[in-house]
C-alpha positions in Angstrom: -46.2 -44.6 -60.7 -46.1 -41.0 -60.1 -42.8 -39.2 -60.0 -43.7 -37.0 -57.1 -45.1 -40.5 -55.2 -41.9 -41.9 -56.6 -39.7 -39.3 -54.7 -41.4 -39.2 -51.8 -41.2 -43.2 -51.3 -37.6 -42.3 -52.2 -37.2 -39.8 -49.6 -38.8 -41.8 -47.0 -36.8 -44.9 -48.0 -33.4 -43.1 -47.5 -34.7 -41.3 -44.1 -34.6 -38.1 -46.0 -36.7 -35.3 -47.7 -34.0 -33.7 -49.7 -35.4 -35.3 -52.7 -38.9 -33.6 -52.5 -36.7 -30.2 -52.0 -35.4 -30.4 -55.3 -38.7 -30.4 -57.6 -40.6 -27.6 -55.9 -38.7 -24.0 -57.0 -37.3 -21.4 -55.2 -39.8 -18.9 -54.2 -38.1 -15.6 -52.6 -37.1 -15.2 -49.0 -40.0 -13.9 -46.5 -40.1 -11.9 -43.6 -42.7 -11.0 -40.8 -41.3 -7.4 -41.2 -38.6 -4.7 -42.5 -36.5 -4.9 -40.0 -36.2 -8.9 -40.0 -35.4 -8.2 -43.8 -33.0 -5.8 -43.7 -31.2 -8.0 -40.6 -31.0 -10.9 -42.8 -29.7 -9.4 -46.1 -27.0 -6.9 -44.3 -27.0 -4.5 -47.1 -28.4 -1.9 -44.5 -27.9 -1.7 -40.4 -29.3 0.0 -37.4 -26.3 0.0 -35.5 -24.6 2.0 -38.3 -27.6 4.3 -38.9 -27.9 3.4 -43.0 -31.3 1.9 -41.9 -33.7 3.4 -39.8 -37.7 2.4 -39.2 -39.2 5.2 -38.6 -43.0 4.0 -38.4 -44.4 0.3 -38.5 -47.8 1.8 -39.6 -48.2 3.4 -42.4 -44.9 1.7 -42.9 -41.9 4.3 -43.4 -38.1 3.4 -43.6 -35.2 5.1 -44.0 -32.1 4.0 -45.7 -29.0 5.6 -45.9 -26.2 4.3 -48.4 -22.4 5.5 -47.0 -20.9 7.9 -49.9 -17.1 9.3 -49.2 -16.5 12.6 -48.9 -15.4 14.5 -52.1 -16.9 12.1 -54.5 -18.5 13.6 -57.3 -22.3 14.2 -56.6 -23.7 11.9 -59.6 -22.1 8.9 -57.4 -24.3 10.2 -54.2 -27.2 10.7 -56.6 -26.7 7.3 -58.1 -26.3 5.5 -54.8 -29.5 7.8 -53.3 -31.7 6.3 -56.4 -30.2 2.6 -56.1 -31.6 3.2 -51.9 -34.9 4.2 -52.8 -35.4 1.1 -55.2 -34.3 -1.1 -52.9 -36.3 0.4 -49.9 -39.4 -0.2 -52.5 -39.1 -3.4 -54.2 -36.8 -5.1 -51.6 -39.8 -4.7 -48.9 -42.9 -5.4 -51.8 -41.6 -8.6 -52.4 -39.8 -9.9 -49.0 -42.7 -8.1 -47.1 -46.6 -9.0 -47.1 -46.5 -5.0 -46.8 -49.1 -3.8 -48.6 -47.4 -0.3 -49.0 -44.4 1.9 -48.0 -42.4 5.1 -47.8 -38.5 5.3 -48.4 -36.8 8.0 -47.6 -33.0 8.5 -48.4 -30.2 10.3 -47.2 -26.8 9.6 -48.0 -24.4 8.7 -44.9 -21.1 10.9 -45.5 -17.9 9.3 -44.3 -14.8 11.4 -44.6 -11.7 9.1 -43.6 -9.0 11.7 -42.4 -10.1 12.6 -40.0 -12.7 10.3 -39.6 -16.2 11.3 -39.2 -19.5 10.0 -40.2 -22.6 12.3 -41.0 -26.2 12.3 -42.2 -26.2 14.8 -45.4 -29.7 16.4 -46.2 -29.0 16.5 -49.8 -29.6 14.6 -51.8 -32.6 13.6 -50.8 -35.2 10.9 -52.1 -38.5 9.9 -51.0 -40.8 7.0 -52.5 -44.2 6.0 -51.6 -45.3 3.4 -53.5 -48.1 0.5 -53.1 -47.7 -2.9 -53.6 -49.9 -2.7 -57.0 -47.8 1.1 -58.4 -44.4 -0.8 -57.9 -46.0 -3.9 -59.7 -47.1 -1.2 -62.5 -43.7 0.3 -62.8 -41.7 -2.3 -62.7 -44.0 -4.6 -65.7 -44.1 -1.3 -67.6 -40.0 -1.8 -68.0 -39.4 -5.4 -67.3 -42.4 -7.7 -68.8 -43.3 -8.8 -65.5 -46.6 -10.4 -64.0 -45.6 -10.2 -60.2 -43.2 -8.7 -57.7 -41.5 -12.0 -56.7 -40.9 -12.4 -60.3 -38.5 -9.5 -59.7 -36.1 -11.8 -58.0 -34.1 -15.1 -59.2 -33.9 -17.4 -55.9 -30.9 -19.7 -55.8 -29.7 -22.0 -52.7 -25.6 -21.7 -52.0 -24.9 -24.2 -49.7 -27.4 -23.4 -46.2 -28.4 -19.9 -47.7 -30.5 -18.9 -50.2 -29.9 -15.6 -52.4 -32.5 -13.5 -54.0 -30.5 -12.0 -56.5 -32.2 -9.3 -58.7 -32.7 -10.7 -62.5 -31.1 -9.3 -65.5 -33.2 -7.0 -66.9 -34.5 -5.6 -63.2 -30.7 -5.5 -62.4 -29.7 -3.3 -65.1 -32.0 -1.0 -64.8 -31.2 -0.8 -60.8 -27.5 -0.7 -61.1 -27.4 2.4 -64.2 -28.1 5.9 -63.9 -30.8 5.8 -66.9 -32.5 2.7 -65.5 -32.9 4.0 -62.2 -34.7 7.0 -63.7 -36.5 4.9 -66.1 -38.1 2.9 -62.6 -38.4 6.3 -60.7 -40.3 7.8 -63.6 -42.4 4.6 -64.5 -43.2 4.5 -60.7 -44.3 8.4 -60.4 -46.4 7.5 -63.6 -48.0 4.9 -61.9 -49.4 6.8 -58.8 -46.8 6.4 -56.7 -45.5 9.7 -54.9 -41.8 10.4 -55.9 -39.8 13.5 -54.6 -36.4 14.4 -55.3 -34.1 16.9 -53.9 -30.8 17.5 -55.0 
């Protein structure tokens, strides 16, 4: 008999389907749109203003990571870049969108007295297609698709779409980062930094 006949009649025998759950992989998370996205993984809000959707068509977003005030500029420059990949790759491969613009500003927050502020440097903004992120992202990491980007894991009731290794280290360090924004600019994509 068939294994996958022999779980279902399994499944069905003990009034549950848990057992066909557990052959089929994890594909990553999916959402009608942005905003559903960036609800779900909390890494960005409205209500705070580090997220912003500024048009649903063409698609543009803005994302602003909080930065305290007087840290040195390469951590706002860091945490600027990490935004912009995010705002890319996070809505290629959640997203059916097809492309998208990112623009980044970091959200200042200075704790005595405390205040929070939009800064205008520095400033990053990506527009990128589905097919230029692809480009850029199998130039550095061997990849065939975007969700491929992604490792998806179930923890209890939720599942996490955690970045894999080599993607991750070249999101998380300065070089990397540059490496991504370079490889995407090579690609076609439109990239423009202001510092």
């Amino acid at each position: 008999m068939h294994k996958g006949l022999r779980l279902a009649l399994l499944a069905v025998a003990l009034g549950t389907t848990t057992a066909m759950a557990d052959t089929a992989p994890l594909k990553p998370m999916h959402f009608d749109d942005v905003p559903a996205m960036i609800d779900d993984f909390g890494d960005y809000a409205a209500d705070n203003n580090t997220f912003q959707l500024i048009s649903s068509k063409p698609l543009e977003i803005r994302l602003s990571p909080s930065v305290v005030s007087g840290e040195p500029a390469e951590n706002a420059e860091s945490e600027v870049r990490r935004a912009g990949l995010y705002g890319v790759y996070r809505t290629l491969i959640h997203t059916d969108a097809p492309a998208v613009t990112v623009q980044v500003v970091p959200r200042e927050v200075t704790l005595n007295p405390q205040s929070v502020r939009l800064l205008s440097s520095p400033a990053l903004q990506i527009s990128a297609t589905r097919a230029q992120a692809l480009a850029a992202a199998s130039k550095l990491t061997k990849v065939k698709d975007l969700d491929a980007l992604v490792v998806a894991e179930q923890a209890g009731n939720i599942q996490l779409d955690n970045w894999r290794a080599d993607f991750e280290a070249l999101y998380f360090k300065d070089a990397g980062q540059q490496a991504l924004l370079d490889a995407l600019k090579a690609s076609g994509a439109t990239v423009t930094y202001k510092r």
